[in-house]
C-alpha positions in Angstrom: 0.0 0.0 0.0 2.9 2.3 0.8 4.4 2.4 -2.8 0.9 2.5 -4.4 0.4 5.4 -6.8 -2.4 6.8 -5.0 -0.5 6.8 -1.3 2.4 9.1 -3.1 0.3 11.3 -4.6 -1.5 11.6 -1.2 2.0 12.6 0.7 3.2 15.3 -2.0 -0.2 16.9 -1.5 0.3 16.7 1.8 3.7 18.0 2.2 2.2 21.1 0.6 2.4 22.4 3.3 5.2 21.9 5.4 7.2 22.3 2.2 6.3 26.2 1.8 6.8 27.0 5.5 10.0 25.2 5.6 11.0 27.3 2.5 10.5 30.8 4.8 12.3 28.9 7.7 15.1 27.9 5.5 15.7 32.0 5.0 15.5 32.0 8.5 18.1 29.9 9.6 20.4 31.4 7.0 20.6 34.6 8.9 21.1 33.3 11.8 17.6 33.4 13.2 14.2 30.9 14.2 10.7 31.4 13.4 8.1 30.0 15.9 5.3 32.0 15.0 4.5 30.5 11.1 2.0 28.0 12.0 -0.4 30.8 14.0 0.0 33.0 11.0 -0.8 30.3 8.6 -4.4 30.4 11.2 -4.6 34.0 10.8 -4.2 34.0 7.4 -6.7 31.5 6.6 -9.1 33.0 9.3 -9.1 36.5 7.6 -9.2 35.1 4.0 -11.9 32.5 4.6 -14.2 35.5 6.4 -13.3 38.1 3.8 -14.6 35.5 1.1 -17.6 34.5 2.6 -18.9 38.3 2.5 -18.4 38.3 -1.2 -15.0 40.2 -1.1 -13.4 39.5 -4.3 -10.8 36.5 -4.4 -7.8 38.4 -5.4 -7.5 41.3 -3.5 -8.8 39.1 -0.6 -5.3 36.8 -1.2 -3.2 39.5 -1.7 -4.6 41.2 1.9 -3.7 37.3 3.3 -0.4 37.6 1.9 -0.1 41.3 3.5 -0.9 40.5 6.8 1.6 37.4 6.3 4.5 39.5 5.3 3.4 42.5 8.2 3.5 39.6 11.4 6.8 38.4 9.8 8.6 42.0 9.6 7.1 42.8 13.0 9.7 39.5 14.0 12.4 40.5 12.2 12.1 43.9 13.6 12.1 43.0 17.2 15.2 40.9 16.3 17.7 42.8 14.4 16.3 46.6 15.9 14.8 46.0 19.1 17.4 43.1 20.0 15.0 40.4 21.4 16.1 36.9 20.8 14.8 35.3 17.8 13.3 32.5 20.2 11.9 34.7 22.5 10.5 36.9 19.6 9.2 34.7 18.0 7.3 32.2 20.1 6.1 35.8 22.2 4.2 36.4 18.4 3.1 33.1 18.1 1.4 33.6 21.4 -0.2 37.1 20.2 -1.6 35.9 16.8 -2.6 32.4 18.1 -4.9 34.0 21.0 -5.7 36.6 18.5 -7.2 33.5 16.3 -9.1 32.0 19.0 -10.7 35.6 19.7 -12.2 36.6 16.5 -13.4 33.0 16.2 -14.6 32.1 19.8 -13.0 29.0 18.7 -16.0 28.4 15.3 -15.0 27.2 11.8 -15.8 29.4 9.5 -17.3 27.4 6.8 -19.3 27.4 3.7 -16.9 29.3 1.4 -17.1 30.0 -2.2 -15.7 27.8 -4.9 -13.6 30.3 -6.6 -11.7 29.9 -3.0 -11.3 26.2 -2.8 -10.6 25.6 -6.2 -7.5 27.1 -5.3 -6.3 24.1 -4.0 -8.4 21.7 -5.4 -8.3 22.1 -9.3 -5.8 19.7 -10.7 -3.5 20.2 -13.6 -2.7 16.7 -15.9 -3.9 15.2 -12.6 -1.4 17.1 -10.5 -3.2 19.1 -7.9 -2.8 22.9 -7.8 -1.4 23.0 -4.5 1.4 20.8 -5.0 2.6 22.8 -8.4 2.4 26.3 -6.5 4.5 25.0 -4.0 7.2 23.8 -6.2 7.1 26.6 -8.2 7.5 28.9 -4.8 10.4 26.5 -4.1 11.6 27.1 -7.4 11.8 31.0 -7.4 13.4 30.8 -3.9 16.2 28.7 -4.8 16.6 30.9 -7.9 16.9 33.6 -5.7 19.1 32.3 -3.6 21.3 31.0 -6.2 21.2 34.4 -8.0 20.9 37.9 -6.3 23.2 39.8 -4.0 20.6 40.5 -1.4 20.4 36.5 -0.5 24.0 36.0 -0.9 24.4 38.9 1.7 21.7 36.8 4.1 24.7 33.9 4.3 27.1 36.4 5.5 25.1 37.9 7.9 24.5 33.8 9.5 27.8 33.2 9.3 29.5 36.4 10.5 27.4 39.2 11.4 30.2 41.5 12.8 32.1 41.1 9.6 28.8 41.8 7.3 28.4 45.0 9.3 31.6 46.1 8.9 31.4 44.8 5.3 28.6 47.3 4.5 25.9 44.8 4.4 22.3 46.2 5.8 21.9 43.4 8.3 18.8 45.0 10.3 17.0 45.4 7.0 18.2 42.3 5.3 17.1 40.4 8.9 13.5 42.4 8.4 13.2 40.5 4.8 14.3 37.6 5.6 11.0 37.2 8.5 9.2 38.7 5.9 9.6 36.1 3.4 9.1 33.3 6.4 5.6 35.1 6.9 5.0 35.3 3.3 5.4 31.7 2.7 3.3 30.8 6.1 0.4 33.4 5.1 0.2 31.2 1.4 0.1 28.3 3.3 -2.9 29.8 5.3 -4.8 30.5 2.3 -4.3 27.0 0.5 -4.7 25.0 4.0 -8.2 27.2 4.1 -9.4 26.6 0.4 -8.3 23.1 0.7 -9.9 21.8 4.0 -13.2 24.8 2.6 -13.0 26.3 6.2 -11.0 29.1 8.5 -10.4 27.3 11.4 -8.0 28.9 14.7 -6.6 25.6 15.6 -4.6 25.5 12.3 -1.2 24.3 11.5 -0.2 23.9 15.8 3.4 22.5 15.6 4.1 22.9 12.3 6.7 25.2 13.1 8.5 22.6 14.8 8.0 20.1 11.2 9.2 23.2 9.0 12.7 23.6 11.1 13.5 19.8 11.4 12.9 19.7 7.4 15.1 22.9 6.9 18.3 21.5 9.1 17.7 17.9 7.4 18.3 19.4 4.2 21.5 21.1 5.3 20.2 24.7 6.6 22.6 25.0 10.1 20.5 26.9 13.5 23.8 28.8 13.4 23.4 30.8 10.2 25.1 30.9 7.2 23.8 27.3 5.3 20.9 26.4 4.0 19.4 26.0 0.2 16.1 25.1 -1.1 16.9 21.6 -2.8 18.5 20.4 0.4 14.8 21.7 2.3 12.3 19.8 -0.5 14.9 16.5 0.2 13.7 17.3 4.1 10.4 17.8 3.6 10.0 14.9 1.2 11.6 12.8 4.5 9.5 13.8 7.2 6.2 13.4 4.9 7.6 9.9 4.4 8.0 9.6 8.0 4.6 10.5 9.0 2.9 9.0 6.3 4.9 5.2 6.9 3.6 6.0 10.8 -0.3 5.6 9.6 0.6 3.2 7.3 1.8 1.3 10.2 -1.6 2.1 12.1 -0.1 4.1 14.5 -2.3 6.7 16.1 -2.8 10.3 13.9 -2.4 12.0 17.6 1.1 10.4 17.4 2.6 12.1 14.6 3.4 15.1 16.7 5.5 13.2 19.1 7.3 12.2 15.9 7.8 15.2 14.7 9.2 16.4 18.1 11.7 13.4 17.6 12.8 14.2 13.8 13.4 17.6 15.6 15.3 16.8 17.8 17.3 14.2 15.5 18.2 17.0 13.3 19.2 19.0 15.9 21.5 16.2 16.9 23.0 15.7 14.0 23.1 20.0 13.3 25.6 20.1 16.7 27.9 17.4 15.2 28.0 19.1 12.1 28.9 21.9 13.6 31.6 20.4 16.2 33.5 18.6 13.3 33.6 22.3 11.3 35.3 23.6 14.8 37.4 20.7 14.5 38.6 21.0 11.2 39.1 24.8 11.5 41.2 24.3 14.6 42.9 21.2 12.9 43.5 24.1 9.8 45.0 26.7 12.2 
């Protein structure tokens, strides 16, 4: 059942997901940094969007407000971080804590249901049997490594990670090149809000809890280090593909659905693991170099 046609197709759709917030994480980690408030902004996101649709607010400026809002949460981050100071960490999970209760409060904890189709064929529609969701993620994957791969501005981001004493004195914007990079990371989780939303047809405030933790372990799998300065989008889809593996061989093997977050606490922790010997045997060789 596992290598059936029909149970892959099921675990690219459903790495959808994880693979677009682990995309804004993998930014992240590249400037040093940790983002622990993506999974209450993909509920915020999805929240607003789902109620803005239901009123008969047209679909497109209705995503691009979703994408907005995204973008705002995730510069609020990077602001507190590189201007105010705060630890990424502390930032971070303080705005997950905001937005999440902020969820729960302009839903009294409802689903907002019965949207539109013009919403949830966003998600649904498929394209030579390839569903929608799956090629807008690849194709956001795309751009991002193309960016990555291509413009100053990212290749200043790996400075910053690895040295951001010698980036400053280098020139390099870091506070505002640190307020992008959140950005991006809220972009990516207020896209995921909308498709999560059109695909499931409902706004709901107990979206994507612990994804964050998924979207990290994927990014440091792939190569991404929590110290800065590594990290690139082929190496993140190899992660993703991994934990969706993971998770999906876990119900295969009837274990409970409840379960998979425990799992995903332990790939976390796994690639955290194996993220401190990569970075003791670098230490190593430099000292072995000197």
């Amino acid at each position: 059942t596992f290598l059936s046609g029909s149970n892959f197709s099921g675990i690219f759709t459903s790495l959808t997901f994880d693979l677009l917030l682990s995309c804004g994480m993998t930014v992240v980690l590249i400037l040093g940094g940790v983002d622990l408030s993506v999974g209450s902004v993909v509920a915020l996101v999805g929240i607003t969007t789902s109620t803005l649709v239901k009123n008969g607010f047209p679909l497109v400026p209705t995503i691009l407000i979703g994408l907005v809002i995204g973008a705002a949460v995730g510069c609020i981050n990077g602001f507190l971080v590189a201007k105010i100071g705060l630890a990424p960490f502390i930032a971070t999970l303080g705005m997950n804590a905001i937005v999440r209760g902020s969820c729960y409060v302009l839903t009294s904890g409802y689903l907002i249901s019965g949207l539109p189709e013009s919403f949830t064929n966003l998600s649904r529609l498929t394209v030579l049997g390839v569903p929608m969701m799956v090629i807008i993620s690849l194709a956001c994957a795309a751009i991002m490594a193309f960016c990555l791969f291509k413009f100053s501005v990212f290749k200043q981001m790996y400075l910053i990670g690895t040295s951001p004493v010698t980036a400053v004195l280098s020139g390099i914007p870091a506070v505002r090149l640190k307020i992008i990079g959140y950005g991006i990371s809220g972009l990516f989780a207020a896209l995921t809000g909308i498709l999560m939303s059109s695909r499931y047809g409902m706004g709901f405030a107990g979206y994507a809890v612990g994804f964050e933790s998924r979207a990290i372990a994927a990014a440091v799998i792939g190569g991404a280090v929590m110290a800065g300065g590594e990290g690139n989008m082929v190496g993140t889809l190899m992660g993703v593909i991994l934990v969706a593996i993971v998770n999906n061989a876990f119900i295969m093997l009837n274990g409970p659905a409840e379960a998979q977050y425990a799992i995903s606490g332990v790939m976390l922790i796994t690639a955290l693991i194996l993220d401190r010997v990569k970075g003791m045997k670098k230490k190593k060789v430099k000292k072995e170099g000197a």
